[in-house]
C-alpha positions in Angstrom: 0.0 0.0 0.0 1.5 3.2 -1.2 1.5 6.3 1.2 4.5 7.7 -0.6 4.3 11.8 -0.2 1.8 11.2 3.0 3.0 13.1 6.1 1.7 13.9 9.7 2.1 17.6 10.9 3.3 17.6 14.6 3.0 21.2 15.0 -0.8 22.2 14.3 -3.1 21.4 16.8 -5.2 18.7 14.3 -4.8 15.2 16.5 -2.2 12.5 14.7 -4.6 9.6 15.1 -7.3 12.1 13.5 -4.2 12.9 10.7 -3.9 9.5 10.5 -7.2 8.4 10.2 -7.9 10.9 7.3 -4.8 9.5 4.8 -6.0 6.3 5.9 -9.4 6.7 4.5 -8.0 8.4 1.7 -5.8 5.4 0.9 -8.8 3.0 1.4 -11.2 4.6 -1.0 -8.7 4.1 -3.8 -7.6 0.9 -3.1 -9.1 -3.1 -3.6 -11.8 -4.2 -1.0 -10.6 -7.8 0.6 -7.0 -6.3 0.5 -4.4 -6.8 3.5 -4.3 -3.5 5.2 -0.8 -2.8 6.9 0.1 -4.1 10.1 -0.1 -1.6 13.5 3.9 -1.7 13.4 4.2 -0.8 9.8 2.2 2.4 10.3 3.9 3.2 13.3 7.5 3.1 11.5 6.1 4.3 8.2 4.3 8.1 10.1 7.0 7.9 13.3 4.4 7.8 15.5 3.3 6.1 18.6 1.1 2.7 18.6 -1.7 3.9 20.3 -1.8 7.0 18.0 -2.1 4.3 15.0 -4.6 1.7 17.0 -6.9 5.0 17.8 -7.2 5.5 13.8 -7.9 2.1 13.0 -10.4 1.5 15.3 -12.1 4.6 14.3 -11.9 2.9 10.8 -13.3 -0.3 11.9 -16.0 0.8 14.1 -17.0 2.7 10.9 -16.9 -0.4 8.4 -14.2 0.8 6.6 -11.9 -2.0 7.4 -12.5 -5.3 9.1 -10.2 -7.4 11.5 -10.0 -11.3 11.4 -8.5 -12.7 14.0 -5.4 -14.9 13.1 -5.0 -13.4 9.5 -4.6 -9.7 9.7 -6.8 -6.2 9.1 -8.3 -6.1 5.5 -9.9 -3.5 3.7 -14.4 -4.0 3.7 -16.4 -4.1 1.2 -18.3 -1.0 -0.6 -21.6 -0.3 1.6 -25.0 -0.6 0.3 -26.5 2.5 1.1 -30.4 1.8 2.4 -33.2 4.3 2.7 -35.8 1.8 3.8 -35.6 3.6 7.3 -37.7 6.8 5.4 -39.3 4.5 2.8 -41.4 1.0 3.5 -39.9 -1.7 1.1 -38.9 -5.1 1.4 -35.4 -6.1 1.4 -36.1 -7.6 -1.9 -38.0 -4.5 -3.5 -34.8 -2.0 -2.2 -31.7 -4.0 -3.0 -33.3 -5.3 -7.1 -33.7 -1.2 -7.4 -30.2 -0.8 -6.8 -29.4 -3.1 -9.4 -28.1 -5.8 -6.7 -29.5 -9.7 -6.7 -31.0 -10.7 -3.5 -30.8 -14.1 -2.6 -32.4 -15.8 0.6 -31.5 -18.5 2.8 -34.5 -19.7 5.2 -32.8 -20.9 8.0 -36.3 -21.5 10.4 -39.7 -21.4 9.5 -42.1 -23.0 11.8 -44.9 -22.2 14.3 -44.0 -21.0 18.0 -45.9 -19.0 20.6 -45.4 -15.4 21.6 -43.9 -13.8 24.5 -44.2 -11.0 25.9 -42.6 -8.6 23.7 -43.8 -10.4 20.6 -47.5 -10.0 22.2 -46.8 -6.8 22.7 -45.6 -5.7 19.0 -48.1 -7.9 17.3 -50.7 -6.7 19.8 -52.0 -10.5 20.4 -52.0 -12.7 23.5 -49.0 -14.4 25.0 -48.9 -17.7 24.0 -50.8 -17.5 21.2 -49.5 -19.2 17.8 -47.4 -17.3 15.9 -44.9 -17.8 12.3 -41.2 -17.6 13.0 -39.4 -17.2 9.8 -35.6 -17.1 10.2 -33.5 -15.9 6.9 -30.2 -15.0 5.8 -30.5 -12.4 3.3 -27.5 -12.0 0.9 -27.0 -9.6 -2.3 -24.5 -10.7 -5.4 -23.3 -14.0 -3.1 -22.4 -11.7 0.2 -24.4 -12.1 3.2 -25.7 -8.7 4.7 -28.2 -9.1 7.1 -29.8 -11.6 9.1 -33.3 -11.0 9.6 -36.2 -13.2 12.4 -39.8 -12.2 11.7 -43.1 -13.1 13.7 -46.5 -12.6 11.9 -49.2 -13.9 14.1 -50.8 -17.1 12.5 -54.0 -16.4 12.7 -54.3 -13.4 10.5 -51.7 -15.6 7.9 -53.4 -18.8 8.6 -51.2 -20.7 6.0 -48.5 -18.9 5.4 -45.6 -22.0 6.3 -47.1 -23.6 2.7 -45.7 -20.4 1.1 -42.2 -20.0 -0.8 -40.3 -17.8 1.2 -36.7 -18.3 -0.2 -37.7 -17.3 -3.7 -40.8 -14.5 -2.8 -40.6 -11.4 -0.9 -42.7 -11.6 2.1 -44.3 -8.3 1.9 -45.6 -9.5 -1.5 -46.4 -12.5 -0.6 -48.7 -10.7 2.2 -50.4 -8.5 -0.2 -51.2 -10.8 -3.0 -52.2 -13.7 -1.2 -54.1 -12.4 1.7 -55.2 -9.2 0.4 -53.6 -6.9 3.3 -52.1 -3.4 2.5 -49.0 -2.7 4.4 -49.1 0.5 5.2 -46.7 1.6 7.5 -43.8 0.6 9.8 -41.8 1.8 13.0 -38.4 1.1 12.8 -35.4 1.6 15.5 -32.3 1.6 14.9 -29.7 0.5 17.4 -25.7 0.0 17.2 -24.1 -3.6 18.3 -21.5 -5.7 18.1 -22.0 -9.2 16.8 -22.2 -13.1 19.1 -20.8 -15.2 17.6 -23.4 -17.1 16.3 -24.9 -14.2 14.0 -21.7 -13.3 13.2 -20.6 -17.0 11.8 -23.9 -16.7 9.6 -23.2 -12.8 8.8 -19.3 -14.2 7.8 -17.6 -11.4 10.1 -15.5 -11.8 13.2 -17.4 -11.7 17.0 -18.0 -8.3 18.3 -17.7 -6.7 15.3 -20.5 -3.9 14.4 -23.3 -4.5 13.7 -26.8 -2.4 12.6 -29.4 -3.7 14.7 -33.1 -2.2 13.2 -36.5 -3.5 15.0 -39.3 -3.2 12.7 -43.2 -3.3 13.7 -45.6 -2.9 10.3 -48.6 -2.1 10.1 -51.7 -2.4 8.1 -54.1 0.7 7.0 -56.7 0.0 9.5 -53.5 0.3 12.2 -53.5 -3.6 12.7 -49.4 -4.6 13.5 -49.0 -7.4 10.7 -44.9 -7.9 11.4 -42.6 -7.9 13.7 -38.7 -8.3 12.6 -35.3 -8.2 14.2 -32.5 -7.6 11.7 -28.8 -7.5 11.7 -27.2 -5.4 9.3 -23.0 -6.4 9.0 -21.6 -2.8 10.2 -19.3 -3.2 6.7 -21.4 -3.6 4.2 -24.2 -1.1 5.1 -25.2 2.2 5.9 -28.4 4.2 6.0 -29.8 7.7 5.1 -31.7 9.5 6.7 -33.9 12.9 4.9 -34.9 15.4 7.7 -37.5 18.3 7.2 -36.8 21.0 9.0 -40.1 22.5 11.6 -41.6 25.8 11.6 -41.5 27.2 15.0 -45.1 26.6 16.8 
């Protein structure tokens, strides 16, 4: 990796790490995703500077998606991020990622009948214990997997739902053509984590790396809650936009 003519300035008050960072990022953007990014003690020798002042900067990057670390290999440079607006726009994963010209592809992992608890009562606004669809799926675009996704819809307002394809049809489609619903709106929160390590051997990062956690509760247009997701987004792959309207004063 070439930082030939790169240099920190010592003698403004700008941070090194912060320095750092920013050639870093510069360096990235031009370079290979999946390529071995220089050790710690490279950069240290390469800018004359102090290790923590180089670990600061890369775990800035890393936190940010920008790189990734793999624990017995090394610090490698992440893949481009899918931008997603479905946090200002209801669309299925499938609907969002063919309109940016990316292949979706779904792995059903579970999908099978199990009874709510509290907090799925709760969001589906129907009794504990009563029956509802767990649908479990790894959801992938070009081959990559980006985010894995666990949705309850209670069975008796999708009665048989389980007969349905769910690897090869969006679920939100599925919902409105074959039961005649409209989905008309959705909360959804949006919460940064680190990965266990069970997500992240399905997601295909390391544990503890970042994560984008987003809770979603749609509804239909007479207000009834129709599903109920968890997803986890791989913190290197993805990022979201946001579009705020500024308020008149009252």
């Amino acid at each position: 990796m070439d930082f030939k003519g790169k240099t920190l300035n010592k003698d403004i008050p700008i941070p090194l790490y912060y320095q750092l960072k920013e050639i870093l990022l510069e360096t990235i953007t031009q370079s290979e995703a999946g390529s071995p990014f220089p050790t710690e003690l490279e950069l240290c020798k390469q800018f004359d500077i102090s290790r923590p002042t180089v670990r600061q900067a890369i775990n800035e990057l890393v936190i940010e998606g920008y790189l990734r670390r793999i624990k017995g290999k090394g610090t490698f440079i992440s893949e481009s991020k899918i931008k997603h607006d479905f946090l200002i726009a209801l669309k299925s994963f499938t609907q969002e990622m063919r309109e940016k010209g990316f292949t979706p592809e779904t792995k059903v992992l579970e999908f099978k009948l199990d009874k709510a608890d509290m907090k799925i009562s709760d969001a589906l606004n129907i009794p504990v214990g009563s029956d509802v669809v767990r649908l479990k799926r790894l959801r992938s675009t070009n081959g990559k997997p980006i985010v894995l996704v666990v949705t309850y819809l209670s069975h008796e307002r999708v009665p048989d739902l389980l007969s349905k394809d769910m690897t090869n049809e969006s679920l939100y489609e599925t919902i409105e053509r074959d039961y005649g619903y409209t989905i008309d709106r959705a909360t959804r929160t949006l919460e940064a984590r680190t990965a266990e390590e069970q997500e992240a051997k399905l997601l295909g990062i390391a544990k503890r790396d970042p994560i984008q956690f987003i809770e979603t509760i749609a509804y239909l247009a007479d207000g009834t809650p129709i599903e109920y997701s968890l997803a986890e987004y791989r913190g290197d792959m993805s990022t979201f936009s946001y579009e705020l309207k500024k308020q008149s004063p009252a």
